[in-house]
ZADO-1210 file (C-alpha; in nm, 4 decimals, padded with zeros to 6 digits):
<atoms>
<atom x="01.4222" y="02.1307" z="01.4624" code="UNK" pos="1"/>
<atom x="01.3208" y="01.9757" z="01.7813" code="UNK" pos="2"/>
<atom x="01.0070" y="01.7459" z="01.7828" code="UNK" pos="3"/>
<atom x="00.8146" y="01.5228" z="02.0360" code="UNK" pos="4"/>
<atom x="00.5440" y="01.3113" z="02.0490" code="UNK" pos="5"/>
<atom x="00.2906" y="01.2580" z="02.3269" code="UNK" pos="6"/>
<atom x="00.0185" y="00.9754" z="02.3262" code="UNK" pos="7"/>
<atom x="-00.3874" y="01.0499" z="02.3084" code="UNK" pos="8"/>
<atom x="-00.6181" y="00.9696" z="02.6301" code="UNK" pos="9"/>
<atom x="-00.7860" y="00.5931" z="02.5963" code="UNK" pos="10"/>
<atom x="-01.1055" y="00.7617" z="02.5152" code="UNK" pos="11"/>
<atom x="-00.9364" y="00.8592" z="02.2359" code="UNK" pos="12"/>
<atom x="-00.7122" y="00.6442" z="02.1195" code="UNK" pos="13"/>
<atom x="-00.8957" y="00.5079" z="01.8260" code="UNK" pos="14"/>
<atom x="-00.9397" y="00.8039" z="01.6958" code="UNK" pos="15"/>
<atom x="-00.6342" y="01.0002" z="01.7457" code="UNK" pos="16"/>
<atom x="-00.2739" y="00.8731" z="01.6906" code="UNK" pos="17"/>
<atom x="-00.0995" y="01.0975" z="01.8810" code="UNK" pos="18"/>
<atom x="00.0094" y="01.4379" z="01.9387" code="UNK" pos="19"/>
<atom x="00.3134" y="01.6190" z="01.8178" code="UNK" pos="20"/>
<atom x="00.4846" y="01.9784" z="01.8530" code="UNK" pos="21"/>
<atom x="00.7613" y="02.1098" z="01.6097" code="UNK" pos="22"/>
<atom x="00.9865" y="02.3969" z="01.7254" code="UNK" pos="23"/>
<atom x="01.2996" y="02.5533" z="01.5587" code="UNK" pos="24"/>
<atom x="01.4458" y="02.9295" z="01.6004" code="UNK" pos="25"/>
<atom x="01.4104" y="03.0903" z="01.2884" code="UNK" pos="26"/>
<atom x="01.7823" y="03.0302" z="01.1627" code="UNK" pos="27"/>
<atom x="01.7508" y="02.7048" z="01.2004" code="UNK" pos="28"/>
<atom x="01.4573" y="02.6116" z="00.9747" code="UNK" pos="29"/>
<atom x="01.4544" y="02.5250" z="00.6276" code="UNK" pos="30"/>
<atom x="01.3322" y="02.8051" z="00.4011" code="UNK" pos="31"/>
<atom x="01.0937" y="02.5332" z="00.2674" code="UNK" pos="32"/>
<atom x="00.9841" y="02.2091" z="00.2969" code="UNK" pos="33"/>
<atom x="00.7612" y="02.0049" z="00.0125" code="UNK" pos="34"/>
<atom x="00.4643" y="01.7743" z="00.2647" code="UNK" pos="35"/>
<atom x="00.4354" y="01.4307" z="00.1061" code="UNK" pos="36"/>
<atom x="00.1230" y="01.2907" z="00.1397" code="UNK" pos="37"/>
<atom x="00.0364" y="01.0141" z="00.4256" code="UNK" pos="38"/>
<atom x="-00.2971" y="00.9515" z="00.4571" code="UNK" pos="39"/>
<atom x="-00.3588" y="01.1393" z="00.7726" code="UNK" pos="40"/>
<atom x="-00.5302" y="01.4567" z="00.8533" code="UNK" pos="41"/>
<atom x="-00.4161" y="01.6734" z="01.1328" code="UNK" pos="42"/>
<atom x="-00.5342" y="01.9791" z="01.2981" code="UNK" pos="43"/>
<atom x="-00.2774" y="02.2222" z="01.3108" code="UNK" pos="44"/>
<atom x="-00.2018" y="02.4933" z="01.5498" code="UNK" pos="45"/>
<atom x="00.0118" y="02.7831" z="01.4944" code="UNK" pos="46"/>
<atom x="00.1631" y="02.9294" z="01.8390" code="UNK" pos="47"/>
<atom x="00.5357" y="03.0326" z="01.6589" code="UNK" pos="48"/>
<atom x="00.5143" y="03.2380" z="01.3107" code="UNK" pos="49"/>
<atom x="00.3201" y="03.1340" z="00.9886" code="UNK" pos="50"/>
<atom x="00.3552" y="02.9367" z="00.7401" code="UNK" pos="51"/>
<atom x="00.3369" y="03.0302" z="00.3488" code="UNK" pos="52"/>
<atom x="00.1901" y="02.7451" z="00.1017" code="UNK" pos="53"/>
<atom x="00.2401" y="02.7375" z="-00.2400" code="UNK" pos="54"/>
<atom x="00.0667" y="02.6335" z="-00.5417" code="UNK" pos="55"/>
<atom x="-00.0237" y="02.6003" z="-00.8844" code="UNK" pos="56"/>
<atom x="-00.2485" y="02.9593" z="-00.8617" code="UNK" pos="57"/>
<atom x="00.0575" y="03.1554" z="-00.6290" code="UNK" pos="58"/>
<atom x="00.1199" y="03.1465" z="-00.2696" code="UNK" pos="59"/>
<atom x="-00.0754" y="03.2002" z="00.0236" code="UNK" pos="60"/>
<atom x="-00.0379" y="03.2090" z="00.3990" code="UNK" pos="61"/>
<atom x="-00.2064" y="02.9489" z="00.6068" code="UNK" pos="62"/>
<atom x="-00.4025" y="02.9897" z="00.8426" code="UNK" pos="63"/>
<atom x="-00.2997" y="02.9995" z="01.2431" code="UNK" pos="64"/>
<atom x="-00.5436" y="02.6955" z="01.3482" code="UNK" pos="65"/>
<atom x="-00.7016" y="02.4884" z="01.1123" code="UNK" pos="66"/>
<atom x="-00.7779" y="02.0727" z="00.9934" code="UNK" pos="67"/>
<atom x="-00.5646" y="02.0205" z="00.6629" code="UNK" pos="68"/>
<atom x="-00.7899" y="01.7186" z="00.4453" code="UNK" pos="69"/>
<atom x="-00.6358" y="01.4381" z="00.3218" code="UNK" pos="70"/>
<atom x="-00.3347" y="01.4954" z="00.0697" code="UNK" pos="71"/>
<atom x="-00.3201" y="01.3628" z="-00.2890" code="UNK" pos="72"/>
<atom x="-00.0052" y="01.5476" z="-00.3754" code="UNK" pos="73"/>
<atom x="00.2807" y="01.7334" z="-00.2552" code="UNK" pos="74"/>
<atom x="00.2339" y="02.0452" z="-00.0403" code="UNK" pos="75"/>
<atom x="00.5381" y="02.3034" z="-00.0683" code="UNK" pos="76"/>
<atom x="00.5219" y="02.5445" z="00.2418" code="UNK" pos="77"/>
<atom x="00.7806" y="02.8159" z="00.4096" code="UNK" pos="78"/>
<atom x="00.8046" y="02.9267" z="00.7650" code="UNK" pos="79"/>
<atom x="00.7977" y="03.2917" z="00.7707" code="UNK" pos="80"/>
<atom x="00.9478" y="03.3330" z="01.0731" code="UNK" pos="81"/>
<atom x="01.0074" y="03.1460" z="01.4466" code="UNK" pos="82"/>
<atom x="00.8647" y="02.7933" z="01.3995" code="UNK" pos="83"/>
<atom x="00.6149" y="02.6791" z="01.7036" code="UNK" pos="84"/>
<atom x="00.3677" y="02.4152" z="01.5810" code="UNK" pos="85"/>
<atom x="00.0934" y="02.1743" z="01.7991" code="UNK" pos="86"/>
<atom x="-00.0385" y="01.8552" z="01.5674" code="UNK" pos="87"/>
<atom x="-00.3125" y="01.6321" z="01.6449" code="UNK" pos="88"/>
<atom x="-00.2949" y="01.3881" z="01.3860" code="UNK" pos="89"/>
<atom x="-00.5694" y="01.1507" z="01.3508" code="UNK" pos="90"/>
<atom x="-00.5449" y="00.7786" z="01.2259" code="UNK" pos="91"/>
<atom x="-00.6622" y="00.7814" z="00.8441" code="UNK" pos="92"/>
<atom x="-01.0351" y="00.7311" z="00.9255" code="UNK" pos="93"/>
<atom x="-00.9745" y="00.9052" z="01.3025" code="UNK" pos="94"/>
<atom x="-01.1212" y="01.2568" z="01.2332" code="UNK" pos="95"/>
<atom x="-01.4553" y="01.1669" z="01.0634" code="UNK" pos="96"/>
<atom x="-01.6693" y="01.2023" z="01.3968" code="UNK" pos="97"/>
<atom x="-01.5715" y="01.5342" z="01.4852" code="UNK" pos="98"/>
<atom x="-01.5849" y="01.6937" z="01.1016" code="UNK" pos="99"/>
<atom x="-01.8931" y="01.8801" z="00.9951" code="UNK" pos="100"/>
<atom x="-01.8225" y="01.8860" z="00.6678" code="UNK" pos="101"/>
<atom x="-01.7964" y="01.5641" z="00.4270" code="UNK" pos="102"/>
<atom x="-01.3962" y="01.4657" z="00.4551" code="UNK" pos="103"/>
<atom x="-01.4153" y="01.4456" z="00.0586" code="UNK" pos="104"/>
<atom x="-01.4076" y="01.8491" z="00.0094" code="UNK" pos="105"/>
<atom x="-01.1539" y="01.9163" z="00.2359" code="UNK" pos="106"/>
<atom x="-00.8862" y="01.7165" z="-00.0172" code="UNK" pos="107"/>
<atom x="-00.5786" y="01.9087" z="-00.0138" code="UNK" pos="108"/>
<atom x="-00.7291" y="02.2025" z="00.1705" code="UNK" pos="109"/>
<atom x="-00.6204" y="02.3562" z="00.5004" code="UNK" pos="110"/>
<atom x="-00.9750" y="02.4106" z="00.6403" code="UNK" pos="111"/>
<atom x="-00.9978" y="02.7197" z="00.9565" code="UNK" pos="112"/>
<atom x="-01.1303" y="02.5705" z="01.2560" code="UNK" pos="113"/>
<atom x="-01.3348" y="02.8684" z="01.2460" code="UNK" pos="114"/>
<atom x="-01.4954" y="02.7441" z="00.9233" code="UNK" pos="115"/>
<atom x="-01.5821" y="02.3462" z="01.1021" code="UNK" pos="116"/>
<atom x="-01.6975" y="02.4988" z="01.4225" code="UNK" pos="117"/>
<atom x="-01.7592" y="02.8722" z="01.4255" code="UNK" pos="118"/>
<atom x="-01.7054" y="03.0272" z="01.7838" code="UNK" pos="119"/>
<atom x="-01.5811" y="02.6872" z="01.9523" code="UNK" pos="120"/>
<atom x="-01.3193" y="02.6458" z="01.6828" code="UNK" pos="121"/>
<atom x="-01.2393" y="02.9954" z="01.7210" code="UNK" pos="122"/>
<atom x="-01.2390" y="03.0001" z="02.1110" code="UNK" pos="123"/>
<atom x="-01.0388" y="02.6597" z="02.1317" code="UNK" pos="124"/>
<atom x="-00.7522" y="02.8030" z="01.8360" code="UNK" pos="125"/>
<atom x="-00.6955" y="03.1037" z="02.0890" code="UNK" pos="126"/>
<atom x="-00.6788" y="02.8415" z="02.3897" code="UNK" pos="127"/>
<atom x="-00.3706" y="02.6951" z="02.2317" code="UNK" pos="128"/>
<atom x="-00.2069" y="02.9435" z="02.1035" code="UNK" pos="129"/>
<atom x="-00.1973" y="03.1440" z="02.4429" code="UNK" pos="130"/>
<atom x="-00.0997" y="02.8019" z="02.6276" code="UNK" pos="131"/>
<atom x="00.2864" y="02.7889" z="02.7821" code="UNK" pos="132"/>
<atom x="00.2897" y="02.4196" z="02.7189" code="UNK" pos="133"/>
<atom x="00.2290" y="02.0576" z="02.5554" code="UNK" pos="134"/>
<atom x="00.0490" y="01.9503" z="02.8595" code="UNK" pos="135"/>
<atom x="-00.1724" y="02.2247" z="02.8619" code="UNK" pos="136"/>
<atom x="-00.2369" y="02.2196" z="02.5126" code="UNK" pos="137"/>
<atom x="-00.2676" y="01.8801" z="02.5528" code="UNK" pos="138"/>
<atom x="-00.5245" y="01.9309" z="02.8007" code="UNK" pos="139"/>
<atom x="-00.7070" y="02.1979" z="02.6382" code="UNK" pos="140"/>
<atom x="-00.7502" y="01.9827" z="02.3062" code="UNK" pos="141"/>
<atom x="-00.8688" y="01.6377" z="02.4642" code="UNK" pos="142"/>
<atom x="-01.1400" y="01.8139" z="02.6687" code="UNK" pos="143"/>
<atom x="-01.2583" y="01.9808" z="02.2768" code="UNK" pos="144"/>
<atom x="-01.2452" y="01.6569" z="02.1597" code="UNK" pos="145"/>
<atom x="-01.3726" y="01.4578" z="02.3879" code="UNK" pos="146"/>
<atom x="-01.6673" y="01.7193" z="02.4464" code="UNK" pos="147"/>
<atom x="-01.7487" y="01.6597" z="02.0627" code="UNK" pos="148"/>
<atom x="-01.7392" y="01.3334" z="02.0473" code="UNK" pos="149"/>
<atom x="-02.0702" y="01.1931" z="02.0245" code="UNK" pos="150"/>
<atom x="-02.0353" y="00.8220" z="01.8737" code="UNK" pos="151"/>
<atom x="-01.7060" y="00.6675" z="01.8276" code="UNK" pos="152"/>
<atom x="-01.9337" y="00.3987" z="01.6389" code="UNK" pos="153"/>
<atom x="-01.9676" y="00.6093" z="01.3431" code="UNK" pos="154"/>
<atom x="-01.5899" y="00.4423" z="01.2500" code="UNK" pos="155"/>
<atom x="-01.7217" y="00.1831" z="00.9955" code="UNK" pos="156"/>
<atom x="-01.5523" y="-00.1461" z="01.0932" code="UNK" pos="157"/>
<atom x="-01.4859" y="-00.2522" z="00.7638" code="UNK" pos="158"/>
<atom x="-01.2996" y="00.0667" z="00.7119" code="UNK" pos="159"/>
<atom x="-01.1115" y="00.0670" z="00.9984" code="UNK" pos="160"/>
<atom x="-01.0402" y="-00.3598" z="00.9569" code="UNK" pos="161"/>
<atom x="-00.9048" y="-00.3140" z="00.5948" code="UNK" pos="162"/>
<atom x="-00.7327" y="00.0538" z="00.6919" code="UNK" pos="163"/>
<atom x="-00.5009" y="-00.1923" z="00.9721" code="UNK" pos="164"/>
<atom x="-00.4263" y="-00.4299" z="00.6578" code="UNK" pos="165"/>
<atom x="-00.3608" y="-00.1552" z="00.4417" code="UNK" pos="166"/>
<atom x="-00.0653" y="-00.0778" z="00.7160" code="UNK" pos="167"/>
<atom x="-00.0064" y="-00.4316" z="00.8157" code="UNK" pos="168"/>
<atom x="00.0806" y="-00.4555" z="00.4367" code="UNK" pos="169"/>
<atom x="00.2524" y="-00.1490" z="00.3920" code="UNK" pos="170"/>
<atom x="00.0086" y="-00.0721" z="00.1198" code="UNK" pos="171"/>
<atom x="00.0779" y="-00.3881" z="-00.0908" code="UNK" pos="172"/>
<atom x="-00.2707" y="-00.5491" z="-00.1697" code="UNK" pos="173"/>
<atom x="-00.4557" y="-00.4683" z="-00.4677" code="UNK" pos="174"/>
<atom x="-00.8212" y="-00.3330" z="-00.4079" code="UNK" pos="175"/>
<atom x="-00.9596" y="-00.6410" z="-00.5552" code="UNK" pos="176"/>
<atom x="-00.7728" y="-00.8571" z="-00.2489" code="UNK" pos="177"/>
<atom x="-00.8580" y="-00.6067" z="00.0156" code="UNK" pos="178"/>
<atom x="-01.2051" y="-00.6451" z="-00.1303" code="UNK" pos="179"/>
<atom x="-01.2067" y="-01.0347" z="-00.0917" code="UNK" pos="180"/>
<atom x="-01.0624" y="-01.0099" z="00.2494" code="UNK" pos="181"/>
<atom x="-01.3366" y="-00.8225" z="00.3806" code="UNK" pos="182"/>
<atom x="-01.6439" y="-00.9919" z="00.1822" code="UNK" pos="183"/>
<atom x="-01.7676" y="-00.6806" z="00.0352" code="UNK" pos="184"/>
<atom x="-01.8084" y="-00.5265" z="-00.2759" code="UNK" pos="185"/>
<atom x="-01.5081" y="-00.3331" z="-00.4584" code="UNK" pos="186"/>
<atom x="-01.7649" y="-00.0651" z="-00.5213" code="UNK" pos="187"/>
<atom x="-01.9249" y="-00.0636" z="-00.2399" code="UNK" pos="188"/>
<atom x="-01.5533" y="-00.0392" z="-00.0664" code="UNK" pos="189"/>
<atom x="-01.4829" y="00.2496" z="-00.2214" code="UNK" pos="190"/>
<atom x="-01.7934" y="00.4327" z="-00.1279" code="UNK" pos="191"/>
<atom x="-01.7057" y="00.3716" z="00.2413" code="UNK" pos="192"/>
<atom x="-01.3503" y="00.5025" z="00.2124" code="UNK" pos="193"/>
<atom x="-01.4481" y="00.7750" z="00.0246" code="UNK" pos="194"/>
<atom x="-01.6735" y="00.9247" z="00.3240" code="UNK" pos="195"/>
<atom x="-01.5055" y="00.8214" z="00.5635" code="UNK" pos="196"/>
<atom x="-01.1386" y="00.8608" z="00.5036" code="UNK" pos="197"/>
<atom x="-01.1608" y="01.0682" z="00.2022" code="UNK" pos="198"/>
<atom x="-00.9333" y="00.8544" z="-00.0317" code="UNK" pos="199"/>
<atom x="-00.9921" y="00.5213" z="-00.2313" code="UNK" pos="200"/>
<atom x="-00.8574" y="00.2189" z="-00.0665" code="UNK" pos="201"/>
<atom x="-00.6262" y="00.2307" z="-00.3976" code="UNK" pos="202"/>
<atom x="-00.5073" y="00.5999" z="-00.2936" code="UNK" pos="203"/>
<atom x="-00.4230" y="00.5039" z="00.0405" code="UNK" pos="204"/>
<atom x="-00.2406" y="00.1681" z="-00.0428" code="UNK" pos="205"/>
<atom x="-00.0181" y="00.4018" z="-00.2948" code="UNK" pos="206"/>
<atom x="00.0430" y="00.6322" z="-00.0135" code="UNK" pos="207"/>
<atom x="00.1284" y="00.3833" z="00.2464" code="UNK" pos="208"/>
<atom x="00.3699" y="00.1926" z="-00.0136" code="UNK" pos="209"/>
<atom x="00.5268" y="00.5203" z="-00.0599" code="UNK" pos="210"/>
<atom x="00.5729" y="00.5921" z="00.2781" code="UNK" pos="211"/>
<atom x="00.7074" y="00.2781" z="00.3797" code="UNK" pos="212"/>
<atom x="00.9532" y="00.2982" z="00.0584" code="UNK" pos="213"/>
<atom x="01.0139" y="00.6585" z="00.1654" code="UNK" pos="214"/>
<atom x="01.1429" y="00.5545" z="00.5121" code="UNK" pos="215"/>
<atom x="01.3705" y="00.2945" z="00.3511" code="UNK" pos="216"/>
<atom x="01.5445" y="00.5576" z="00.1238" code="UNK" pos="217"/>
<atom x="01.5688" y="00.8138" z="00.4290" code="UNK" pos="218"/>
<atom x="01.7078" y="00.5090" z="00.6457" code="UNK" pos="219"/>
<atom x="01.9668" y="00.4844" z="00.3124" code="UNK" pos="220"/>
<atom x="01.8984" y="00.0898" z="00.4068" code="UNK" pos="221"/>
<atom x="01.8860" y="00.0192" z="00.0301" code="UNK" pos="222"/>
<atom x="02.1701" y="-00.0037" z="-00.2178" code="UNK" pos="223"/>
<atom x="02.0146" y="00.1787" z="-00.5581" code="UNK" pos="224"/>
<atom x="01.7137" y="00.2898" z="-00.6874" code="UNK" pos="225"/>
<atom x="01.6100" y="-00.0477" z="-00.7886" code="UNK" pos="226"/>
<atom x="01.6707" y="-00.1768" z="-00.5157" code="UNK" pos="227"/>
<atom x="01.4578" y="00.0188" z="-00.3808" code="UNK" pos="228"/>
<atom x="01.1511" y="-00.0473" z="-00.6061" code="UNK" pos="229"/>
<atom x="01.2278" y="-00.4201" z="-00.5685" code="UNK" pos="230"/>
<atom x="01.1839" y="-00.3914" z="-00.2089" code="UNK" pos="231"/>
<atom x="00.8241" y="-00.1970" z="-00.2322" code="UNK" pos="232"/>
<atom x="00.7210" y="-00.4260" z="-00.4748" code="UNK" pos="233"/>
<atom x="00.6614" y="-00.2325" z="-00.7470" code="UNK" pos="234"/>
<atom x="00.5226" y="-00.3833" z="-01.0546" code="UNK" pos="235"/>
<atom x="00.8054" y="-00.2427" z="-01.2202" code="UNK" pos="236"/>
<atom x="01.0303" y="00.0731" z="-01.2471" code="UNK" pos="237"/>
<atom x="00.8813" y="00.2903" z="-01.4303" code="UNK" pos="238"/>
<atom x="00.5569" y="00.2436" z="-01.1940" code="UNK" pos="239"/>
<atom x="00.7680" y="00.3163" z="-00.9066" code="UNK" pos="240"/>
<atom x="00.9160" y="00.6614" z="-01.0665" code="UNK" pos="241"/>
<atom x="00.5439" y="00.7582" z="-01.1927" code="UNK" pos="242"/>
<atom x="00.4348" y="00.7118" z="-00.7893" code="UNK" pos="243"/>
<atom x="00.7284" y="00.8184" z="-00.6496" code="UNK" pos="244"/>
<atom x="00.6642" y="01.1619" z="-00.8639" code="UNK" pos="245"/>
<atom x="00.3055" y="01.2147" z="-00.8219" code="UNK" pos="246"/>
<atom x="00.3540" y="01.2077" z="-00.4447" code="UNK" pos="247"/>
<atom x="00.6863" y="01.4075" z="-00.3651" code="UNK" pos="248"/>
<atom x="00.7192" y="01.5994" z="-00.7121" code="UNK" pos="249"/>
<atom x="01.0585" y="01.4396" z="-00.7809" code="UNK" pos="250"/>
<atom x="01.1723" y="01.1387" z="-00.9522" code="UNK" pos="251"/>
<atom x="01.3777" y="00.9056" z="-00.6727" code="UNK" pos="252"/>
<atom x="01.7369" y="01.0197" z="-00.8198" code="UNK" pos="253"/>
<atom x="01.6074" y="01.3693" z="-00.7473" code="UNK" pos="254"/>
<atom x="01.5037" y="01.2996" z="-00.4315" code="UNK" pos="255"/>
<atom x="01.7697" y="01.1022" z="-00.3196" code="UNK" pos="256"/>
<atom x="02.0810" y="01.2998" z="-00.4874" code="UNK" pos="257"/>
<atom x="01.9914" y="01.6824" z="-00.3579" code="UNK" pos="258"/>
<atom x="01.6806" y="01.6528" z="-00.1149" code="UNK" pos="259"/>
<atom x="01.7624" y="01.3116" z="00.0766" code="UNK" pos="260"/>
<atom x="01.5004" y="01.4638" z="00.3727" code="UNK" pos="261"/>
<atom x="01.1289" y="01.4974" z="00.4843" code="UNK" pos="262"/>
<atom x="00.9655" y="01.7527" z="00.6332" code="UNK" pos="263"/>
<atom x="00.9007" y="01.6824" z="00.9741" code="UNK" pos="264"/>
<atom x="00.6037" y="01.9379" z="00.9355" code="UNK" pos="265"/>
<atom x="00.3408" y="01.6664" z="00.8629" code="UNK" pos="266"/>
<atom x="00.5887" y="01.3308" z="00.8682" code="UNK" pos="267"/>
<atom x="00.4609" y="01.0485" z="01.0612" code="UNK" pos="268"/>
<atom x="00.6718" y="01.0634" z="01.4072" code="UNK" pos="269"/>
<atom x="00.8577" y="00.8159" z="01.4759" code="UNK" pos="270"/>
</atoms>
């Protein structure tokens, strides 16, 4: 698979983390990949073949542009063909001016464009596609964007303050001390995450501390499994396999003895 990443406009930058395409011929991509959860959402366009998710009610093909909401637990897709994919992925709070719908109902749901913004979403989706290249997709998507963008003040500061020590922290501070580190109310926290980024400050810490624990195993820069827990300071071992599971759908020793890889469909670039 060959993958590269290309920086947002300023205007942007607070917003969006970057952009990102994926290619691979068709015999050179895996027949499927499982998404692990990261605390982004991305809007996704199609310009190779498309994808096939499954689930828990049967399989289904995705759609060719749409926003997928914030992930809670693994995603198993399939190419179906000649892999050409254009990301925008937003930083965890980063896509709450441009939605119009409430971030909370698009959990673990690839939502059309069409369905967020009828004939522009529609009109921009067939932009992309039909463009030869990154810059001009590039291009194409800022000027959406940007044209949307009404208030880049609607990004709560307290959300986006404690969101940085979530990552600072890789996801290692209990609620309560991300709570006394911004003066405010556990509750009244969680209310702001929840509308803005769609998870619980205690659902993104998990998937931060996963990701960073991920990377470790990936970067085989640990010696065992509990190591390895040690290291993402988990409470204990048994925590680490229970989070470890509910995000990947594996215990480590699965993971690490026959699928030692992620995805690079909705991995954070490097």
């Amino acid at each position: 698979m060959n993958h590269q990443t290309y920086p947002p406009h300023p205007d942007l930058a607070t917003l969006v983390e970057c952009y990102w395409t994926l290619e691979s011929p068709k015999e050179k991509t895996p027949e499927k990949n499982t998404i692990v959860p990261d605390g982004a959402m991305k809007m996704i366009f199609h310009y190779g073949d498309l994808f096939k998710q499954y689930t828990e009610e049967g399989s289904s093909m995705l759609p060719r542009c749409f926003v997928i909401g914030q992930l809670t637990r693994p995603l198993e897709v399939e190419p179906t063909g000649e892999t050409g994919i254009f990301f925008v992925r937003f930083h965890p709070y980063g896509f709450l001016p441009f939605t119009t719908i409430p971030i909370k109902e698009m959990e673990n749901t690839a939502v059309p464009l069409t369905t967020l913004f009828e004939d522009a979403g529609r009109k921009i989706g067939q932009e992309i596609v039909k463009a030869s290249s990154a810059a001009e997709r590039i291009q194409l998507i800022e000027a959406f964007l940007l044209n949307r963008l009404r208030d880049a003040e609607t990004i709560d500061h307290i959300v986006k303050s404690t969101v940085d020590t979530i990552l600072t922290a890789n996801g290692q501070l209990s609620v309560d001390e991300l709570s006394k580190q911004t003066n405010i109310h556990r509750r009244q926290l969680v209310r702001k995450f929840s509308s803005a980024i769609g998870l619980s400050p205690k659902q993104l810490s998990k998937t931060i501390r996963l990701q960073a624990t991920l990377k470790m195993l990936l970067n085989r820069k640990v010696t065992s499994l509990i190591a390895l827990a040690y290291e993402g300071e988990y409470y204990d071992q048994a925590h680490f396999i229970k989070d470890f599971k509910e995000f990947t759908g594996l215990t480590p020793k699965e993971f690490y003895g026959d699928h030692l890889k992620m995805s690079l469909i909705f991995d954070t670039p490097e």
